[in-house]
C-alpha positions in Angstrom: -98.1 23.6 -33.4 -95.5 21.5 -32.0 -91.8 22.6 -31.8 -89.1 19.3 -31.6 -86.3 19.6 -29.6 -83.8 19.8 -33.0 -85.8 22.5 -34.1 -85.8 24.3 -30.7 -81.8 23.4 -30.4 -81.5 25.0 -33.8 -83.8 28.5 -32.4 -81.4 28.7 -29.7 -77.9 27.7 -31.1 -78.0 31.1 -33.7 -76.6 33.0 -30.9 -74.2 30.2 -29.2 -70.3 29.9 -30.0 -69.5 26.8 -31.1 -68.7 25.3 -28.2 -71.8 26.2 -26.8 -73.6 24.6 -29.9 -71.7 21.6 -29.8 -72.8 20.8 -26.1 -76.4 22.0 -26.8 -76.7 19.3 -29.7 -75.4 16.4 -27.2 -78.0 17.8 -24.9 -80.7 17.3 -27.1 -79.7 13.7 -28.5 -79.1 12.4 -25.2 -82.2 13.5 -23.7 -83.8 11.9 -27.3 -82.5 8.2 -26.2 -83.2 9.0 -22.5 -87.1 9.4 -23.4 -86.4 6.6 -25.8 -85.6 4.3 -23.2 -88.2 5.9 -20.7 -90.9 4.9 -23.2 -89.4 1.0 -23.7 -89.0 0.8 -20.0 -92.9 1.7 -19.4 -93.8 -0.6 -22.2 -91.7 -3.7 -20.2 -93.7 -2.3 -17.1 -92.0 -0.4 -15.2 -93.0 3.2 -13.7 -90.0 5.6 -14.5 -89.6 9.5 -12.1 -86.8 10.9 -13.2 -85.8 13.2 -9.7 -83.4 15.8 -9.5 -81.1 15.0 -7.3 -78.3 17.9 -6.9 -77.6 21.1 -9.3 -74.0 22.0 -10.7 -73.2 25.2 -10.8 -70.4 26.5 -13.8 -69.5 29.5 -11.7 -70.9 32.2 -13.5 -74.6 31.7 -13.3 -74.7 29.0 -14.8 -76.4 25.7 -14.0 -77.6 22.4 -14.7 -79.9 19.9 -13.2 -78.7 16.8 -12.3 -81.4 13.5 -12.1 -81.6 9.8 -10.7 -84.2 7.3 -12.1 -86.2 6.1 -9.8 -87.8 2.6 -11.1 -90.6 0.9 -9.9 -92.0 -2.9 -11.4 -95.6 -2.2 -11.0 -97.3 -5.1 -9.2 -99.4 -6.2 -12.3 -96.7 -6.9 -14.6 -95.1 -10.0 -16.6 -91.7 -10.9 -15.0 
């Protein structure tokens, strides 16, 4: 069975603050419309690699990877 990523968020945020909960939740619907707009980008034919390009470190172990599109036309598609 298949977990979304609201009810994961919702798994992990029982034992965030609310801070924590409230920047969990913008996590999870910003990486929503990123796939979002990965998906209409491969429909208008375009490859999409999402690369990680650096990680940021909060200073007491925490971290967060950081990522660049790359974005190829693929040779066979409509202009």
């Amino acid at each position: 069975m298949k977990i979304s990523v609201k009810e994961r968020v919702e798994a992990q945020a029982t034992t965030m603050d609310d801070a924590q909960q409230a920047a969990m939740r913008r996590v999870a619907n910003d990486l929503h419309r990123l796939n979002q707009a990965v998906v209409e980008a491969v429909q208008a034919g375009l490859s999409v690699e999402l690369i990680r390009t650096a990680r940021h470190h909060g200073g007491s172990g925490n971290w967060g990877d950081l990522l660049t599109p790359i974005i190829v036309r693929n040779v066979g598609s409509p202009q």
